[in-house]
N, C-alpha and C positions, 0 to 999 in steps of 0.2 A: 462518443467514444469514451473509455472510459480505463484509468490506470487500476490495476492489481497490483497491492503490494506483495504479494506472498502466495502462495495459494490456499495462505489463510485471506485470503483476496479478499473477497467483500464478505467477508463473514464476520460480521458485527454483531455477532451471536443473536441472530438470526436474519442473519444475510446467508449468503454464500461464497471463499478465497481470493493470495497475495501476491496476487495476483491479484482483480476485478472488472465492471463491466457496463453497462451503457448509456452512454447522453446521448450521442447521436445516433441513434441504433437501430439502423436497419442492417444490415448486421452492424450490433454497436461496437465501437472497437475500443480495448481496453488498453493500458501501456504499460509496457514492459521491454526491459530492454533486448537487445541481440545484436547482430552483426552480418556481414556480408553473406554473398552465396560460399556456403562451405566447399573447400574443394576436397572434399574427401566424401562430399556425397553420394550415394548407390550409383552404380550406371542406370540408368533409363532398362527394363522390362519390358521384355513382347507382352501381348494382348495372352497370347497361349500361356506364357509363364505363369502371368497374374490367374487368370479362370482355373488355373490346375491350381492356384493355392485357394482360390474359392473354394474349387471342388473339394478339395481338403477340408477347409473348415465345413461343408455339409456333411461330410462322412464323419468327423466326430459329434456335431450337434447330433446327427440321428440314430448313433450308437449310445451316446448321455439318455437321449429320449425314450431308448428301447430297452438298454439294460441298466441303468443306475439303478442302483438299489432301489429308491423312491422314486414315483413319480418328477420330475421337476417340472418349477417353473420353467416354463419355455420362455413365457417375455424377460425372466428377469437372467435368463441367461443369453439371451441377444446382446439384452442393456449389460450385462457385464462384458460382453465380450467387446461391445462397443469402446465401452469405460476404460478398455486394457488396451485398445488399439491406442485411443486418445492419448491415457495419460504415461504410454508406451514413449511419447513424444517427447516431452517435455515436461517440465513439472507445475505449469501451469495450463495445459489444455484438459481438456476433461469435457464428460460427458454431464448433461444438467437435467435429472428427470423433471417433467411439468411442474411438480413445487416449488424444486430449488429454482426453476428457470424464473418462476412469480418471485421468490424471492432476491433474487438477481432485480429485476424489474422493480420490486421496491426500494431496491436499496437507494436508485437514484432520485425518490423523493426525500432525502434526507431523514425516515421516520421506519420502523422499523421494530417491532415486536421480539423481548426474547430479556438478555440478562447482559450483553452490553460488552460484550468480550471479543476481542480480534482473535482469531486463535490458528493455529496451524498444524500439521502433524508431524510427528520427529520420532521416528523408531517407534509406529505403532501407539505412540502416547500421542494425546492432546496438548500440546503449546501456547501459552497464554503470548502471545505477540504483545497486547496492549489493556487493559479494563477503558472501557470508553468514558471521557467525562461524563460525572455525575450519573452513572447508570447502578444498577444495584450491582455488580459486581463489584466497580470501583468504590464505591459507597462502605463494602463488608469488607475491604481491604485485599481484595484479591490483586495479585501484582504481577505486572510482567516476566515471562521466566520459570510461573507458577507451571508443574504439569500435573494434568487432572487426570486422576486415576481411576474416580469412580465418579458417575452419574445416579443418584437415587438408588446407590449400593447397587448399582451393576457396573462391573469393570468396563473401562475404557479400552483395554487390549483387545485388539478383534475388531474391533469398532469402524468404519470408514468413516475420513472425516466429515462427508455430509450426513453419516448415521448419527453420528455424536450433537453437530448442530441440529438436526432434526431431534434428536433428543433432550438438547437444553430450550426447546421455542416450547410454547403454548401458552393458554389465556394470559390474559393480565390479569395478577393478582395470585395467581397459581402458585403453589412452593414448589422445588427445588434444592435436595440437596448435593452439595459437587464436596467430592475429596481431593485434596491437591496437596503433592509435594514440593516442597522449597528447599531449592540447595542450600544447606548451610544448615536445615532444622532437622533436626535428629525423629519427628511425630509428622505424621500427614497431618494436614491442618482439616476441619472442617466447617463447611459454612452452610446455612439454609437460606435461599437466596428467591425474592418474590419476583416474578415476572413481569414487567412493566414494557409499555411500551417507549423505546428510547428514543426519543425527540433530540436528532443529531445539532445541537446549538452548534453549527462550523466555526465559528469565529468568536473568544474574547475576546475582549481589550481592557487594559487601566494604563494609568497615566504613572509612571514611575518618575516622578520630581517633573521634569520638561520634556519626556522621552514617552511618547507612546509607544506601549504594547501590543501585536497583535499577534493572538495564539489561535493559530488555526489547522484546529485537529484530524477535519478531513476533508476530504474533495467530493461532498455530494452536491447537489443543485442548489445549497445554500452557501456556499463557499465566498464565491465574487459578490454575492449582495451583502454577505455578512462582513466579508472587507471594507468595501463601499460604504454600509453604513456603520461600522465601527470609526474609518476615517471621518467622516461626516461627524458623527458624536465626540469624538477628538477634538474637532475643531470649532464645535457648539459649545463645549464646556470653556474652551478657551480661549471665547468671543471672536473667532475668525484668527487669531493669531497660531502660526503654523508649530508644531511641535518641534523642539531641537533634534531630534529626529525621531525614525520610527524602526523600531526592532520587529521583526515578524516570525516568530515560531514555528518553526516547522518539525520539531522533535518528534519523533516519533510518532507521526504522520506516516498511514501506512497509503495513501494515496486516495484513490480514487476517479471522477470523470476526467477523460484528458480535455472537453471543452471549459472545464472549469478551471483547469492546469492554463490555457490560453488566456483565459479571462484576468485571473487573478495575476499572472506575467504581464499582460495589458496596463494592469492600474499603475503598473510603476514603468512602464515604458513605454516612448513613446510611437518607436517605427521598430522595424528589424524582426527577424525570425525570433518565432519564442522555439519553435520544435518541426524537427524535418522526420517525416516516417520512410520505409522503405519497405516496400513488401515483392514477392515474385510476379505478384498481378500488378499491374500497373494502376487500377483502383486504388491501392493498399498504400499508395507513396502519395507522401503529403505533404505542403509547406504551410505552417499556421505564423502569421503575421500580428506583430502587434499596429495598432491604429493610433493616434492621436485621438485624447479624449478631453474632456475637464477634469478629468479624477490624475489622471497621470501630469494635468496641467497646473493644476491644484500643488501637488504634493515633488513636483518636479524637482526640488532646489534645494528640497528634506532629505539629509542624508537617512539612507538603509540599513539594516545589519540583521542576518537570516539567520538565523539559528541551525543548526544540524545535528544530529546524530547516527547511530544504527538502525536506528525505526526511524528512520526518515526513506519514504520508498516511495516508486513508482512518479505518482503524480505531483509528489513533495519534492522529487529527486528532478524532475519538468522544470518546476520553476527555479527551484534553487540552480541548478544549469544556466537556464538564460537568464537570468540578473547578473549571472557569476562571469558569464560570458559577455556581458553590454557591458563589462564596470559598473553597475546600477549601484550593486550591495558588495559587501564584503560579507564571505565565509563564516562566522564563526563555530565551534564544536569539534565534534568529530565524522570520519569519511561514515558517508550514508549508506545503505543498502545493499544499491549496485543492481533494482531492477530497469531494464532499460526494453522489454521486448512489448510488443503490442495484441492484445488477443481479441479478436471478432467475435462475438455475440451471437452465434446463427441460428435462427428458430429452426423447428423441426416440426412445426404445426402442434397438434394434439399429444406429440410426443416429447416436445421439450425441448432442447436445444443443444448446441455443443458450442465449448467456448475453444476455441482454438488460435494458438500464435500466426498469427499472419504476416506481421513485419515485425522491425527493430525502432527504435527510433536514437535520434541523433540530436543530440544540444545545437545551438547558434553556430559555434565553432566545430561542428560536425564529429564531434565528439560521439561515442556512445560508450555509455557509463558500465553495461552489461556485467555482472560480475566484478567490476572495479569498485564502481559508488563515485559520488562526489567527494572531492579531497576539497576540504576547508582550506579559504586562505589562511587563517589561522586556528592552529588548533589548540583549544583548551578542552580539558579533562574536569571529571568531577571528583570530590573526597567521595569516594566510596565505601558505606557501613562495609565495617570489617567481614558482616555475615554473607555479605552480598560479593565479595571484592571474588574477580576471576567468574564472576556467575552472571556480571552484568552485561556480556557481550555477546552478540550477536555475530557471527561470519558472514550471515547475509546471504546473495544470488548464489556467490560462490560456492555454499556452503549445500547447497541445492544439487541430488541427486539427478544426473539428467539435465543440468542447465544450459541452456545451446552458445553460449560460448561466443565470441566475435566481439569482446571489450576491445576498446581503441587504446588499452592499458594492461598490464597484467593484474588479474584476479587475487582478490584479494585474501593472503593467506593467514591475516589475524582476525578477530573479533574486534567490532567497535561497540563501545557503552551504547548502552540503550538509558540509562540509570539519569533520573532528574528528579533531583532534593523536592519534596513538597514546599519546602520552606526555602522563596526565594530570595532569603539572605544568604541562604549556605549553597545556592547554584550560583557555579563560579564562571559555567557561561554567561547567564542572563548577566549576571555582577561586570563581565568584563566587558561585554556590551555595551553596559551602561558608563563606563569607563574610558570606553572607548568614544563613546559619541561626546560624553563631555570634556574631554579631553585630557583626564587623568591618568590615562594610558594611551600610547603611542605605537604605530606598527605601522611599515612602510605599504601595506595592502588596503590601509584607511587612510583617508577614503581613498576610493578604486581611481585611478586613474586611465581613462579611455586612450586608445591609441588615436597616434594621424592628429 
C-alpha cells in the first residue's frame, strides 16, 4: 500500500500523483487521509433509477458518435468519461491509462525516468510541489512553488496533469525545455533541462557535532533500509558509541508506500499501533503494529526530534503521527499537509487501472489528520528571502477542491511554509533541534514524556 501526497502523488516527474500508490498491491493501497461514514451521503438508488441513468449516458455516447462534427475517438471518450466519473470524487481518485499505471508500478522501485519534479495542478497550471534531490531539475534550480507555463514552447493550459507528466518523460539524455513562473519575479525564468534517470537515494545522513541526521525525502522501497543502514553508518563512524541523539527530516516529504511508513515507525518503536485504516469494505480496515527489533533496540534510549513542515504529506504525515503519539520524538516545524485518506490501486487488465479512495486512516491516538495536518509540538518558522515571503505556503488537503473532509480537527485555513534554507546554518528548524538535543534550548515537550 502505498501514501499520495498530493495528487501530484507519485509523480516524480515521471511517475504518476499526491496523492500515490503500491507496496502491497493487489489492489495496492495508497494513504490519504479522510474521515467517518458521511451522514449527508446520497440515499441508496433502485436498480431502475441507476440503468435509466446508464441509459442516459448511451444516448449521448451515440449522438457524440453520429453527429459531432468529426469522427471521434470512441475509446478515448469512454476513458474520459471514466476519468470524470473518478475524479468527480475526490481529488485524489483517478482514472490510470496502461502507461501511467507501469509508471505507478515503477515508482515503487525507488528509480524512475524523467526530470525529477513532484508536481500538481492548480487552476489549469503545473505546480512545482518539490525538485527531487539531486535530479536535474533540482540541480538547474528549479524550486518549489515554481509554475510551469510552457513545455518545449507549448503552453501548459489545457494540459491534464498526466498529459503534462507524459510530456516532461522521455529517453535519458534527451533535452527539455520548461518555462516557469516565480512569484516575486517580474520575467518567466527558463531552463533546458537533460533527462536522466532519477535514482531515488531515500535516505541522507551526516553527523552535526554528536547529533545524527537523517533526511528522508521519500517513501519508496528504499526508505526503511536507507534508515537502517544510515543508522548502522552512524554508529560505525562512531565506533559503536550511540549519537546524542538523532533528528529525522521529514520536510517536505510528499510521502509515499504506506508499508514503508510502518517500517520506518518500527525502527524507533518498540510495540503499539503505528496506523489504523477504515474503509466501508471490511478488507479496507487495518491495524499496522510496530514489533520489537534490534534497530529500535539499538537506538532505544537516543532521544528523536522529526522535522515538519507543508510538504511534509501522506506517508511523512504516518510516521510523524505515531512517534508523536508514543512520546517517541518531539514535533518540531510547522503543521504538515493534512493528507490523511487512503486510495487502492485496481488493475483493470490491458486497460489500466483506477486508483480510488477506499478508507481514511487514523494516527495511534485515532486521530485522523484529513485536512488538519499534524500540529508540531513546537513550532519554529524560517527567515524567509523577502522575494519568497507570503509565496512560501502551502494550504494543503484543505486547500483541495473536492477534499472529503472528516478531520478529527478543523481544516486548516492558513498556509504552512514549505521553504528550507539550503544553507544549514540559516535553517532555524534544523538549528533548534540541534539546540534542543544539546541542551541549549529548553521546551516542556523535550523530551516527550509517555503517560501511565
Amino acid at each position: 500500500m502505498r501514501l499520495t501526497p498530493v495528487r501530484v502523488s507519485v509523480i516524480a516527474l515521471a511517475f504518476a500523483a499526491i496523492g500515490a500508490t503500491g507496496a502491497f498491491y493487489a489492489p495496492a493501497l495508497i494513504a490519504q487521509d479522510q474521515a467517518a461514514v458521511d451522514p449527508k451521503a446520497p440515499a441508496a438508488r433502485s436498480s431502475d433509477e441507476i440503468y435509466s441513468d446508464l441509459t442516459l449516458f448511451g444516448e449521448v455516447f451515440d449522438r457524440i458518435r453520429a453527429e459531432y462534427v468529426d469522427a471521434p475517438d470512441e475509446k478515448a471518450l469512454i476513458h474520459a468519461a471514466i476519468q470524470g466519473m473518478l475524479t468527480s470524487l475526490d481529488p485524489h481518485s483517478s482514472y490510470l491509462e496502461p502507461v501511467d499505471y507501469e509508471d505507478v508500478q515503477q515508482d515503487t522501485s525507488g528509480q524512475f525516468g524523467g526530470l525529477g519534479i513532484e508536481v500538481t495542478m492548480e487552476e489549469g497550471i503545473i505546480k512545482v510541489v518539490s525538485p527531487i534531490d539531486d535530479s536535474p531539475a533540482s540541480k538547474a534550480g528549479v524550486l518549489s512553488n515554481d509554475y510551469i507555463i510552457e513545455l518545449d514552447g507549448k503552453q501548459v493550459l489545457g494540459m491534464t496533469l498526466d498529459d503534462a507528466v507524459a510530456k516532461m518523460r522521455g529517453p535519458v539524455g534527451s533535452k527539455i525545455k520548461i518555462k516557469v513562473i516565480r512569484e516575486g519575479s517580474q520575467e518567466p525564468k527558463e531552463f533546458e533541462l537533460s533527462r536522466d534517470v532519477i535514482a531515488m537515494r531515500a535516505v541522507r545522513w551526516s553527523m552535526e557535532g554528536d547529533i545524527g541526521l537523517l533526511r528522508l525525502s521519500r517513501f519508496s522501497e528504499q526508505a526503511y533500509v536507507g534508515i537502517q543502514k544510515a543508522i548502522d553508518d552512524i554508529y560505525k563512524e562512531r565506533k559503536g558509541v550511540a549519537p546524542k541523539g538523532l533528528i529525522l527530516d521529514l520536510r517536505n516529504n510528499p510521502g509515499g508506500l504506506v508499508d514503508q511508513a510502518v517500517y520506518v515507525s518500527d525502527a524507533f518503536l518498540k510495540q503499539g499501533s503505528v496506523v489504523l485504516t477504515r474503509g466501508r469494505v471490511e478488507s479496507e480496515s487495518a491495524r499496522y503494529d510496530a514489533r520489537p527489533d534490534d534497530l529500535d533496540s539499538k537506538i532505544s534510549s537516543v532521544p528523536l526530534v522529526v522535522l515538519i513542515n507543508g510538504g511534509s504529506a501522506s506517508a511523512a504525515e504516518i510516521v510523524a503521527g505515531a512517534l508523536q503519539d508514543h512520546k517517541r520524538a518531539t514535533l518540531v516545524g510547522t503543521r504538515s499537509f493534512g493528507k490523511g485518506s487512503v486510495q487502492s490501486i485496481i488493475s483493470l487488465g490491458p486497460d489500466g487501472a483506477m486508483r480510488l479512495t477506499t478508507a481514511r486512516y487514523y494516527t495511534p491516538n485515532n486521530r485522523s489528520i484529513q485536512a488538519s495536518g499534524i500540529h508540531p509540538d513546537i513550532t519554529v518558522t524560517q527567515d524567509v528571502p523577502d522575494e519568497l515571503k507570503g509565496k512560501d505556503e502551502l494550504l494543503g488537503e484543505a486547500g483541495l477542491a473536492g477534499q472529503i473532509g472528516g478531520g478529527s480537527e478543523e481544516a486548516a485555513t492558513a498556509g504552512s511554509s514549505v521553504y528550507v534554507p539550503a544553507d544549514k546554518t540559516k535553517d532555524n528548524q534544523l538549528q533548534y533541534a540541534i539546540k534542543l538535543i544539546e541542551g541549549t534550548e529548553t521546551d516542556p515537550s523535550y523530551p516527550p514524556k509517555a503517560e501511565g
